[in-house]
DSSP file (Angstrom, degrees, kcal/mol; ACC not computed):
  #  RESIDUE AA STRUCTURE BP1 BP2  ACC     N-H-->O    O-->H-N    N-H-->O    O-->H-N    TCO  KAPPA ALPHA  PHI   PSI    X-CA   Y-CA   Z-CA
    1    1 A X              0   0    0      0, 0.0     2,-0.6     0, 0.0     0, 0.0   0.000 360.0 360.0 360.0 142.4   78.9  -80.6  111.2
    2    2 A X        -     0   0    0      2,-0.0     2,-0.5     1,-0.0     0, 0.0  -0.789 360.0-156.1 -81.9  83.1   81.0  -79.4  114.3
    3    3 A X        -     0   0    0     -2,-0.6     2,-0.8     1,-0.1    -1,-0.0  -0.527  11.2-144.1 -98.0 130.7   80.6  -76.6  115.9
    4    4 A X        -     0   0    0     -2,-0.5     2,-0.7     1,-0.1     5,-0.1  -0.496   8.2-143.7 -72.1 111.3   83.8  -75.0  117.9
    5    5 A X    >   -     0   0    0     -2,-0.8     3,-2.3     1,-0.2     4,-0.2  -0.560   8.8-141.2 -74.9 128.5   83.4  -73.3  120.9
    6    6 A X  T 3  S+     0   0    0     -2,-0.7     3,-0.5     1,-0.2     6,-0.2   0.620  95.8  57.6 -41.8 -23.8   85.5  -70.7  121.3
    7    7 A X  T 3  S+     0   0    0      1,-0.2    -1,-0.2     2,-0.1     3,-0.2   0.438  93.9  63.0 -92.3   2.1   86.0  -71.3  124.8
    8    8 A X  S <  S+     0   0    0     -3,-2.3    -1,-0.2     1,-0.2    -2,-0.2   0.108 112.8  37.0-111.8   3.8   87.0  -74.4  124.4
    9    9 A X  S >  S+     0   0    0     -3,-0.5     3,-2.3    -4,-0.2     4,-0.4  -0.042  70.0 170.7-127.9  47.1   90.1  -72.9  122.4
   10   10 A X  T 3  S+     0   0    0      1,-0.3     3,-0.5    -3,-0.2    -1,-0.1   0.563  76.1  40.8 -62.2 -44.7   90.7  -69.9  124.3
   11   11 A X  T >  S+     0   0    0      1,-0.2     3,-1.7     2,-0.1    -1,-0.3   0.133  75.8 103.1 -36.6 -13.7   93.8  -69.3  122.5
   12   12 A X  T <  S+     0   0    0     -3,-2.3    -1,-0.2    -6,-0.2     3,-0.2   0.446  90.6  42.4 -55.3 -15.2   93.0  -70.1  119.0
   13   13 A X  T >  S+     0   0    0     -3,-0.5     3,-1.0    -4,-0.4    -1,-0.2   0.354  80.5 116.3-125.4  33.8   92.8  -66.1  118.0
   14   14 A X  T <  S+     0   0    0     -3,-1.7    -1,-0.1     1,-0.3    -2,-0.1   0.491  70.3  43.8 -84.6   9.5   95.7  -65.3  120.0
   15   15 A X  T 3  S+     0   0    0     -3,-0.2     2,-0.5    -4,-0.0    -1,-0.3  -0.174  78.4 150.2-137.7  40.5   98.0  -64.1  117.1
   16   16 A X    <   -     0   0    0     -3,-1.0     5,-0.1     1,-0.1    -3,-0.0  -0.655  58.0 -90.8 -49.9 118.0   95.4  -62.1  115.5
   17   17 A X    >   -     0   0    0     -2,-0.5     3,-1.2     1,-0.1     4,-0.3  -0.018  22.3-138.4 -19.6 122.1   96.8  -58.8  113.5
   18   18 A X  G >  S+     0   0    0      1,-0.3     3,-1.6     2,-0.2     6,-0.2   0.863  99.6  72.0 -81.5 -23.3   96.8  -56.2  115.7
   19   19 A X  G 3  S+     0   0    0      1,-0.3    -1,-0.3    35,-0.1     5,-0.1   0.868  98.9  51.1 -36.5 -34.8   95.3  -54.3  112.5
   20   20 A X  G <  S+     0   0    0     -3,-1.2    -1,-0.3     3,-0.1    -2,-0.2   0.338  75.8 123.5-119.2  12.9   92.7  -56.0  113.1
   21   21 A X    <   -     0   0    0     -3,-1.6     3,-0.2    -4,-0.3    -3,-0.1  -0.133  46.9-157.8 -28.4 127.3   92.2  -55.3  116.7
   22   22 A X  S    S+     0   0    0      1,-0.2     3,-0.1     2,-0.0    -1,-0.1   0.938 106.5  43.5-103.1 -29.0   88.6  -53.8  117.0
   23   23 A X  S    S+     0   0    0      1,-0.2     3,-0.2     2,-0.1    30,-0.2  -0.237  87.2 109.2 -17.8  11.7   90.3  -52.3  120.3
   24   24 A X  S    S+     0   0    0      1,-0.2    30,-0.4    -3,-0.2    31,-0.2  -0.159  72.2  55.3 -88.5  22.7   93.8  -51.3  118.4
   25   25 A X  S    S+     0   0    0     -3,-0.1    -1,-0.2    29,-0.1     3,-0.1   0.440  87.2  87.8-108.6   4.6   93.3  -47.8  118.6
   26   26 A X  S    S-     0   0    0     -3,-0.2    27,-1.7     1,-0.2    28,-0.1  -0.541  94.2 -65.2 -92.2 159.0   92.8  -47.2  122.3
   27   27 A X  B     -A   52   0A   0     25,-0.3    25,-0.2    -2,-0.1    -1,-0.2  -0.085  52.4 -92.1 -81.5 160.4   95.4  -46.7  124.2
   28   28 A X        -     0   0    0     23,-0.9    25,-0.1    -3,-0.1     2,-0.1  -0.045  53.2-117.0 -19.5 157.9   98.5  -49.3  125.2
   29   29 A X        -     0   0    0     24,-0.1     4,-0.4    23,-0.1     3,-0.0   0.142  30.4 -98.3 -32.2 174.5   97.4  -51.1  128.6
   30   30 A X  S >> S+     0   0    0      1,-0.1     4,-2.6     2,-0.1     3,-0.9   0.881 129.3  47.7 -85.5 -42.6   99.5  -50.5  131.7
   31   31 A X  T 34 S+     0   0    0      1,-0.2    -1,-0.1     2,-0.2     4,-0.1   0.455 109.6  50.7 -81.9  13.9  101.5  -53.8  131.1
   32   32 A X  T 3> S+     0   0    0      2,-0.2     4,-2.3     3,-0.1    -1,-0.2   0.627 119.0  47.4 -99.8 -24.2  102.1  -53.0  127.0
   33   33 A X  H <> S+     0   0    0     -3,-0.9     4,-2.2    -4,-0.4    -2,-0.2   0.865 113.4  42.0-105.8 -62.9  103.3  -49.6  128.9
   34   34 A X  H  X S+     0   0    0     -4,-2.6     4,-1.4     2,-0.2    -1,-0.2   0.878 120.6  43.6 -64.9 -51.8  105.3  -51.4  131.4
   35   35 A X  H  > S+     0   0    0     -5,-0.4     4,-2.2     2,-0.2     5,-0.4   0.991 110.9  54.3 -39.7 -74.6  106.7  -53.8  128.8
   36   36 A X  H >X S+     0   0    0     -4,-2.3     3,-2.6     2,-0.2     4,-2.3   0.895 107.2  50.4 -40.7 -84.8  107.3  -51.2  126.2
   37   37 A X  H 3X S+     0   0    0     -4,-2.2     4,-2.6     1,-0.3    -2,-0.2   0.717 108.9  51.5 -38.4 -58.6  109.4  -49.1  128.6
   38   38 A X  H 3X S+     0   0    0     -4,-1.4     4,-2.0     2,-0.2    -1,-0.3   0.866 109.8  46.6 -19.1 -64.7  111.6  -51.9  129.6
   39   39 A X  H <X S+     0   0    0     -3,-2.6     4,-2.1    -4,-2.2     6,-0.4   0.908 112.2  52.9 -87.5 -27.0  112.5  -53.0  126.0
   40   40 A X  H  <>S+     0   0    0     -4,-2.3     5,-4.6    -5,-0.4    -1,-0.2   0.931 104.2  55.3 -72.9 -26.2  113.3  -49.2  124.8
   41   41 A X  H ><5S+     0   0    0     -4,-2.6     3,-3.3    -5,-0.3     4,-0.3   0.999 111.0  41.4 -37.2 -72.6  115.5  -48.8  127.5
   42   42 A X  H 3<5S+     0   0    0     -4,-2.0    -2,-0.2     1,-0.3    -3,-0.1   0.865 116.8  51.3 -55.4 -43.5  117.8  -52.0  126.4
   43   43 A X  T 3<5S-     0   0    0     -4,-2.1    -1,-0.3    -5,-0.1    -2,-0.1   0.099 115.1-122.9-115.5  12.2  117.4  -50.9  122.7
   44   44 A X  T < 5 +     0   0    0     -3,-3.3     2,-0.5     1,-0.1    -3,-0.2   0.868  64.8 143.7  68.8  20.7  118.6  -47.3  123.8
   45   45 A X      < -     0   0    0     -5,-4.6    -1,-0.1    -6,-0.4    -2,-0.1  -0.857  62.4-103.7-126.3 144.8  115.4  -45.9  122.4
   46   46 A X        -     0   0    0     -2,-0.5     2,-0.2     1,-0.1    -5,-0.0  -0.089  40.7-136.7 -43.3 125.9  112.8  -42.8  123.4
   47   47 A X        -     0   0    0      2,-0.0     2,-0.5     1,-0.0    -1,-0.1  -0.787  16.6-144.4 -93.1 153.7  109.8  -44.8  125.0
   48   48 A X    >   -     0   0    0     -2,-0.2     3,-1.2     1,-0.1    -2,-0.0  -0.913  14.9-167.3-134.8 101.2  106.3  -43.2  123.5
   49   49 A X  T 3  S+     0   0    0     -2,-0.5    -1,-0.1     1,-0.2   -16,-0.0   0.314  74.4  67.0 -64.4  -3.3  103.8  -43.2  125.9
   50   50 A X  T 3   +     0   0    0    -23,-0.1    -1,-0.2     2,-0.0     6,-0.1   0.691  64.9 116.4-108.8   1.7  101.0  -42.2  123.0
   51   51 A X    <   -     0   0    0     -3,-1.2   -23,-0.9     4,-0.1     2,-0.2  -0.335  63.6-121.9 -73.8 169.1  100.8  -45.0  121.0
   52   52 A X  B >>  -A   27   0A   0    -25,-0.2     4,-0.8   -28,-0.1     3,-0.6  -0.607  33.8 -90.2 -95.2 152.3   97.7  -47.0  120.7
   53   53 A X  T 34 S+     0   0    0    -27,-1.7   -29,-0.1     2,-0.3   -24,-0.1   0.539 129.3  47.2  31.1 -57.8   97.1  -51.2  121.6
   54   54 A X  T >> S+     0   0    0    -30,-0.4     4,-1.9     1,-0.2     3,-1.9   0.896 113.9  43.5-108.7 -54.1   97.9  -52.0  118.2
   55   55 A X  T <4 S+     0   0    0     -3,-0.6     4,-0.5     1,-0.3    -2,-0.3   0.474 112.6  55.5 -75.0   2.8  101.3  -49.7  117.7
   56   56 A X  T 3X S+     0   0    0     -4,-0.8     4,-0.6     3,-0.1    -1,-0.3   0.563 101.1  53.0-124.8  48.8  102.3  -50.6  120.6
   57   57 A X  H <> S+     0   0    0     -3,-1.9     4,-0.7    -5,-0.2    -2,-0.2   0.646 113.3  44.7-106.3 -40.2  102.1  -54.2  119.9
   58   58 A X  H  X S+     0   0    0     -4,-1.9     4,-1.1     2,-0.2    -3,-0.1   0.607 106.2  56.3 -91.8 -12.5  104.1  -54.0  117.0
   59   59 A X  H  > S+     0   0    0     -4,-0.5     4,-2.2     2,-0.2     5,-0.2   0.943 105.7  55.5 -78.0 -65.2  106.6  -51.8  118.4
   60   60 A X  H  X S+     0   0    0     -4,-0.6     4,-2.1     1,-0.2    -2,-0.2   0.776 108.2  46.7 -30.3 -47.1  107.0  -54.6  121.1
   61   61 A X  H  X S+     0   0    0     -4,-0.7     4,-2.4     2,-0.2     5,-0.5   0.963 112.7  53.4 -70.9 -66.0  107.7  -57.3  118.3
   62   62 A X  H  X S+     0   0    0     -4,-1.1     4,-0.8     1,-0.3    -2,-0.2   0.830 116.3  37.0 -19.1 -65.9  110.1  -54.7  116.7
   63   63 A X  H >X>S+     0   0    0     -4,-2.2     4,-4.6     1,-0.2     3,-1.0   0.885 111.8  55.5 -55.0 -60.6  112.0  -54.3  120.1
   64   64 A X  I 3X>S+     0   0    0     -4,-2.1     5,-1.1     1,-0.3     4,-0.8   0.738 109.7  51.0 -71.0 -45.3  111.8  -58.0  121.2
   65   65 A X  I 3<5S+     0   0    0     -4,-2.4    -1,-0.3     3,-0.2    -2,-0.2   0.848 114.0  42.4 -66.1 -30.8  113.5  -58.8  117.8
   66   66 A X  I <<5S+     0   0    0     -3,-1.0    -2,-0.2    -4,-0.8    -3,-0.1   0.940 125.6  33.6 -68.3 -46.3  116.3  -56.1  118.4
   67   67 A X  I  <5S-     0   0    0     -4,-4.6    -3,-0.2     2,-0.1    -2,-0.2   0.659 101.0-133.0 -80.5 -15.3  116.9  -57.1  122.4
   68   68 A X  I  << +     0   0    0     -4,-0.8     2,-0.4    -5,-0.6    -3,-0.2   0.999  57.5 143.6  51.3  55.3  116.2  -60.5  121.6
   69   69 A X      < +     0   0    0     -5,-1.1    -1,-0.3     1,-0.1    -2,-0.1  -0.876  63.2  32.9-116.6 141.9  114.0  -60.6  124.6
   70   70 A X  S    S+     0   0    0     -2,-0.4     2,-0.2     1,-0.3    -1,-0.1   0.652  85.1 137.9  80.7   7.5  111.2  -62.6  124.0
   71   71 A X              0   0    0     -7,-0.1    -1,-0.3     1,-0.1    -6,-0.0  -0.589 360.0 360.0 -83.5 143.8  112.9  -65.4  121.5
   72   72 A X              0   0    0     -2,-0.2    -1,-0.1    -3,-0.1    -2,-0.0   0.688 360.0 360.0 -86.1 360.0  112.2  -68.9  121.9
């Protein structure tokens, strides 16, 4: 049997559910903050400085689909 170190994937839980964030209710970061503000400008929408880590993670994906920022 194998065992993985995690550190040797660092990226392997990087599109974890933000549901499932045990740090998705605290609030956005400065750069989800910075981000956020940015795409709700282009997309003409009210930026909300109270959502948590996890809303505003999904709000980002929201946005990013609308501005088409952030397509590969």
């Amino acid at each position: 049997m194998t065992d993985q170190n995690p550190k040797d994937h660092p990226t392997g839980n990087a599109q974890k559910d933000p549901d499932d964030w045990t740090t998705g209710d605290e609030p956005m970061t400065g750069a989800q903050a910075s981000y956020l503000k940015t795409l709700s400008e282009e997309a003409h929408e009210e930026f909300d400085d109270t959502l948590s880590k996890a809303e505003a993670s999904k709000h980002i994906d929201a946005l990013q689909a609308q501005t088409g920022r952030g397509a590969d």
